[in-house]
N, C-alpha and C positions, 0 to 999 in steps of 0.2 A: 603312403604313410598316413597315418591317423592323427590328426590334433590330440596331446595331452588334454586333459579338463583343465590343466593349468597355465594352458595356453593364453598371451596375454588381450584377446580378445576373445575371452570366453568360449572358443574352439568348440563342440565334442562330437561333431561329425560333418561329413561333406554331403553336398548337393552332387546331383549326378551329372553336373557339367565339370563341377571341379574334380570330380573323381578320373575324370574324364584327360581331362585336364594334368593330374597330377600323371595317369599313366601315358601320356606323349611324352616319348624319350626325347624329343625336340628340348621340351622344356623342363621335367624336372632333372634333365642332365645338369642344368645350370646349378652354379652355384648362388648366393644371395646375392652377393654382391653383381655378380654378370646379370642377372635378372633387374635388377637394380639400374644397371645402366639400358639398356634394354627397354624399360620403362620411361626413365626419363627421355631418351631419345623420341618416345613417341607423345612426347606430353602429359604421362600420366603419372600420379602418385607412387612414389617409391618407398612410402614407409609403411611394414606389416612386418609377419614373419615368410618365411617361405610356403606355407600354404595361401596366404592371403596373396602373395607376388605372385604365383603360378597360375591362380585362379584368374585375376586380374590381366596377367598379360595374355594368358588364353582368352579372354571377353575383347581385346582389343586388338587382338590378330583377327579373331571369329571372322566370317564376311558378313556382309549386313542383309543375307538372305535369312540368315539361320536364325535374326531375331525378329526378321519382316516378315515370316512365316505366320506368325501365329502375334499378332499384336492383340496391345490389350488384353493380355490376359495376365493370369499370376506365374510370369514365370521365374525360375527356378536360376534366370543366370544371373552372373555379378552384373553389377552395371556398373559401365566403364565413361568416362564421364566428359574425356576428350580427344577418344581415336575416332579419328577420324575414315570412312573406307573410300572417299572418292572427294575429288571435287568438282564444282561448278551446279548449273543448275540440277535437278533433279534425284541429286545424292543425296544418299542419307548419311547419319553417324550411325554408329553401332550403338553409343549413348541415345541416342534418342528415342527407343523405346526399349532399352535396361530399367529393373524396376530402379524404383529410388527413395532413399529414406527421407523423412521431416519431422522437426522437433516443433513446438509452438512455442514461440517466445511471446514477450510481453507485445512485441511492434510487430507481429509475424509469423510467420513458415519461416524455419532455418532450415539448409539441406547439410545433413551430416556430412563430412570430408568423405570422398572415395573409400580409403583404407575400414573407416569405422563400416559405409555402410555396405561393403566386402564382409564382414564378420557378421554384420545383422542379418544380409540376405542367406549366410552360410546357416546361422543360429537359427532361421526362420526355418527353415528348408528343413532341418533336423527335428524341429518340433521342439527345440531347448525350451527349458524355463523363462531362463535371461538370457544377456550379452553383454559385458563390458563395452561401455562406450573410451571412460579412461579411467584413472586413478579415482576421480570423485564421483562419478556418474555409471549408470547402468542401465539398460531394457531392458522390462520385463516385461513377457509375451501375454501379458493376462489375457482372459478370455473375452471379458466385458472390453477391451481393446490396450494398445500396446501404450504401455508408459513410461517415460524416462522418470528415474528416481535419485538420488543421494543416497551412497553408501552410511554416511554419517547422520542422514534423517530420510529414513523411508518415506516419510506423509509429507514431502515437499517433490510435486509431481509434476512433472510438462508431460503432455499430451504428444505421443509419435504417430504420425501419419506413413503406409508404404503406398508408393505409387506405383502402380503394374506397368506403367509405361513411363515412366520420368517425369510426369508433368507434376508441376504444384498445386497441393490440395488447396480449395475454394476457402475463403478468409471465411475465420470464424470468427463469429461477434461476442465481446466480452458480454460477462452475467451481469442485470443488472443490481444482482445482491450481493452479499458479501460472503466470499466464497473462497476456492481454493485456489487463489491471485498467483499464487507461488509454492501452492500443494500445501500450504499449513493445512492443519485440521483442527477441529475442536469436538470434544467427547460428548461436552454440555449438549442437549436437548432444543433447548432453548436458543431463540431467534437473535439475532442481530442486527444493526439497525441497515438501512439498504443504500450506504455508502460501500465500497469496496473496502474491507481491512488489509492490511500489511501484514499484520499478525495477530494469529487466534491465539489465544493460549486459555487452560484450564488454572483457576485458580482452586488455594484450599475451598472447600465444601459444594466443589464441585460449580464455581461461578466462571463462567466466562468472562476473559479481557480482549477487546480486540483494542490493537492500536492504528492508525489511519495514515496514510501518504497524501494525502491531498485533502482537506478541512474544507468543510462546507461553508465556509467565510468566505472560499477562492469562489464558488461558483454562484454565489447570490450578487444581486447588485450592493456598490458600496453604499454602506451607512443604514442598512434598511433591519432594524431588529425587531424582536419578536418579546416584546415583552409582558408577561401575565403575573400578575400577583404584583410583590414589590421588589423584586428582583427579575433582572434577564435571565433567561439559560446562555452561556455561553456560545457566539455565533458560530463557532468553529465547533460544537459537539453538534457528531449526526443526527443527535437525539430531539434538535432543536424545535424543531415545528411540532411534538409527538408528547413533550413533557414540560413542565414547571418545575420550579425549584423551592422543591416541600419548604413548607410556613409550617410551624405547627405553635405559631406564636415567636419562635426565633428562625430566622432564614438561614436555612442549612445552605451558606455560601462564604466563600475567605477566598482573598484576597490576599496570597502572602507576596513581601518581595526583601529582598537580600540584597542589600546593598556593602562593598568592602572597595574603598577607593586605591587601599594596599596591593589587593589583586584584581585589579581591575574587574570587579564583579557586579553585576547590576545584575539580578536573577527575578523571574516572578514566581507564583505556583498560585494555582486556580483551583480550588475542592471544591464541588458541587452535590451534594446528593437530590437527584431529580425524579420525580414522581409522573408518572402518565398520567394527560389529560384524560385518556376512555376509561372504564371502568372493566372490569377489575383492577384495581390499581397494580402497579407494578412499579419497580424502584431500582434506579442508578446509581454508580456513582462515578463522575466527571473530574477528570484529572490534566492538567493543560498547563506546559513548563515551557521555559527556555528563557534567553535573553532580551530583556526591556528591549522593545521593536520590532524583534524576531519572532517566528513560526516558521519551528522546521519538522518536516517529517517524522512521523512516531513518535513525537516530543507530547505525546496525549497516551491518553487510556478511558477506556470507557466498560464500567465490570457490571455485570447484572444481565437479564432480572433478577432480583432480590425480594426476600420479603421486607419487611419495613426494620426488623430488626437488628437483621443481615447488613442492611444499607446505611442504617446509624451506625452499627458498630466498627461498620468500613470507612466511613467520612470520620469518624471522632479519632481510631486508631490513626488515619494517615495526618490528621490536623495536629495530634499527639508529634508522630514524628517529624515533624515537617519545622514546628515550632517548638516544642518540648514543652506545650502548654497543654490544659485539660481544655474543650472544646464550653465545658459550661463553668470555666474561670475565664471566661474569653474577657469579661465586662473588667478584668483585673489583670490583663496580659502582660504577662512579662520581656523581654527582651533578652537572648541569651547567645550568648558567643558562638557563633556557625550554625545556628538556627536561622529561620525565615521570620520575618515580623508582620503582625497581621494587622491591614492598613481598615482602622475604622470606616465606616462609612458609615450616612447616614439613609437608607433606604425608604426609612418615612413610615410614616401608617396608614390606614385605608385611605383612598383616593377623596377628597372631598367632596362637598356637594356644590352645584351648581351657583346655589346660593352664597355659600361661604366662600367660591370663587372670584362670585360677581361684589360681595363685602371688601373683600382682601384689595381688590384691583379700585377699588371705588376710591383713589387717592389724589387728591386736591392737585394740581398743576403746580410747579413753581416758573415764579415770573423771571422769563430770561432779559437780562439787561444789551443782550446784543444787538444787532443792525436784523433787522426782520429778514431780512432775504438771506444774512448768515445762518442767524437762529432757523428759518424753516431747512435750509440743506442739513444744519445738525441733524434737524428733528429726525427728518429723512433717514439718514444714514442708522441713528440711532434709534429707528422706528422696532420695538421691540416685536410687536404685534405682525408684523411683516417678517420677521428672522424666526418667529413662530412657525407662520402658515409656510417657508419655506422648509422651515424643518420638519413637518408633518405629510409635504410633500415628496420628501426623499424618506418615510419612511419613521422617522424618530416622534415619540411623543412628548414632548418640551415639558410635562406637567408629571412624568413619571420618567424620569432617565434612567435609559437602562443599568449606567454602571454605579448610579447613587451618588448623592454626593459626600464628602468629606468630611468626616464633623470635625465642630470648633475643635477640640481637642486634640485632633492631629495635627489642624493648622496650627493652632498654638506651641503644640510640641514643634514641629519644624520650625516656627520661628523662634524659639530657643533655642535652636540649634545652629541657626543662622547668626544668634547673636553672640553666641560662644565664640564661632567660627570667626567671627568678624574680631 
């Protein structure tokens, strides 16, 4: 008999073992269920339909001549995965050189179950397009090589391997750019930065967003930023070492966070629009949520290259909905019921001069009234100039912090809030 097309592992023709196979009145006498038990008695997979069973228990009755003849090559029978033809030393299995199918997972080679890769070697054989692997998944036998796919999203691909003798294909090394992690694609043109994405997607006018599983915060030493201008780039965009975060007299940077003690909410959101160091310039923008303490997975976005116009009008519209405020009424921000609030800071202006360093600090001693050997362990302890050169050592610059500090006015706001409160 012939597999329907509607057969539920993609059937539409046999290999000439299983033709072989299906005409041994031995075995297609059997009914499904007899074939069934049949199989289990020999350790092997009992679920398919009755071409898939017939094939199958014909590969593990076979003797182990009939596949030791001609090894390593592409042959045409099922491979059976645990019949055994002998035991003790020098026996073989009949599985040990049946081809064999493999998928590429994230941690590895996975080897398809028996039943699926009974249907792929039958699909191969025939020259099929595809093969139903199950209900979500499918083969397709491209020519450039085979690929498992998602019925529901074609461009989400794993990579199938067939082994002509059963052995498992040689590990292959992840890319180290950002790529097709999980068979996403993206349409855009344009380059991405060389952390691996989670997901590519196209945005309107044709901009790329990738979102990221693992933030470049996890893999640098702690405390160590990277800051240019008067603002950091954010340690966890892959962008970090590559861009600044455009000045053009106002630092395209917010800080929102959402605080509701009713539903237990404490939320942040991070807008950055960022500019490349090399020239041609080119433009971000930098997006970075979740729970005060937290960073979790794809909880970012990073959209662009952009032109400069494209990238303001991407930061001002997401600071727009984020806050429900205009981006250049920021100096007049309002606060509004299930919006984020945008926490001032104070970023500073150009770095001073050495001179006006060495003015500033030029400050007279005051005389301490303590026991000299207390007073010098304070001093000690509170030796500024020492928590300085440590801090410059792990990376931070004590005279330009990356995350700014506070202005008076937002401390003064919270301590009107504390004195409500109280």
């Amino acid at each position: 008999g012939v597999v329907p097309p509607s057969s539920p592992f993609g059937l539409t023709a046999m290999s000439a073992i299983d033709l072989t196979a299906m005409d041994d009145p031995d075995v297609t006498a059997l009914r499904v269920p007899e074939l069934r038990e049949r199989l289990k008695a020999l350790g092997e997979d009992a679920k398919g339909n009755k071409a898939v069973l017939v094939a199958r228990l014909k590969a593990a009755t076979a003797p182990a001549a009939a596949t030791a003849a001609a090894p390593n090559t592409t042959s045409n029978a099922v491979p059976a995965t645990a019949a055994a033809t002998g035991k003790g030393k020098g026996k073989r299995t009949a599985a040990a050189l049946a081809p064999a199918w493999f998928w590429r997972a994230d941690g590895g080679w996975q080897r398809y179950g028996s039943a699926v890769e009974a249907a792929l070697e039958c699909s191969h054989s025939a020259q099929d397009a595809t093969c139903k692997v199950d209900d979500e998944r499918y083969v397709d036998f491209d020519a450039s090589g085979f690929k498992q796919r998602r019925y529901d999203d074609a461009s989400r691909v794993r990579i199938v391997s067939r082994s002509a003798d059963g052995s498992m294909p040689a590990p292959v090394k992840k890319a180290a750019h950002a790529g097709n992690v999980a068979g996403s694609s993206c349409a855009s043109s344009t380059s991405m930065p060389t952390v691996a994405a989670r997901k590519v997607s196209v945005k309107a006018g044709g901009v790329a967003q990738a979102r990221f599983d693992t933030t470049k915060s996890g893999q640098k030493s702690q405390g160590k930023m990277v800051v240019k201008g008067r603002a950091a780039v954010d340690p966890s965009c892959p962008k970090e070492e590559d861009c600044h975060v455009f000045d053009d007299g106002a630092v395209h940077d917010a800080y929102l966070n959402q605080t509701d003690i009713s539903t237990n909410k404490n939320k942040y959101y991070i807008i950055q629009l960022l500019e490349t160091d090399s020239a041609p310039a080119q433009y971000y923008v930098w997006n970075r949520w979740g729970r005060v303490g937290e960073e979790r997975n794809c909880q970012n976005a990073l959209r662009g290259p952009m032109d400069l116009n494209s990238a303001r009008s991407d930061f001002t519209k997401k600071f727009k909905d984020k806050t429900g405020n205009e981006w250049h009424d920021r100096e007049s921000f309002v606060i509004k019921s299930a919006k984020y609030t945008l926490i001032h800071r104070d970023l500073g202006g150009p770095e001073p001069t050495p001179a006006a360093k060495s003015a500033s600090s030029a400050t007279a001693p005051i005389s301490s009234k303590l026991d000299p050997r207390v007073g010098n362990f304070v001093s000690l302890i509170c030796d500024v100039s020492m928590m300085e050169a440590s801090m410059r050592e792990i990376g931070f610059d004590p005279e330009q912090m990356p995350l700014g500090k506070l202005q008076p006015r937002t401390i003064k706001a919270a301590y009107e809030l504390l004195q409500k409160l109280s």
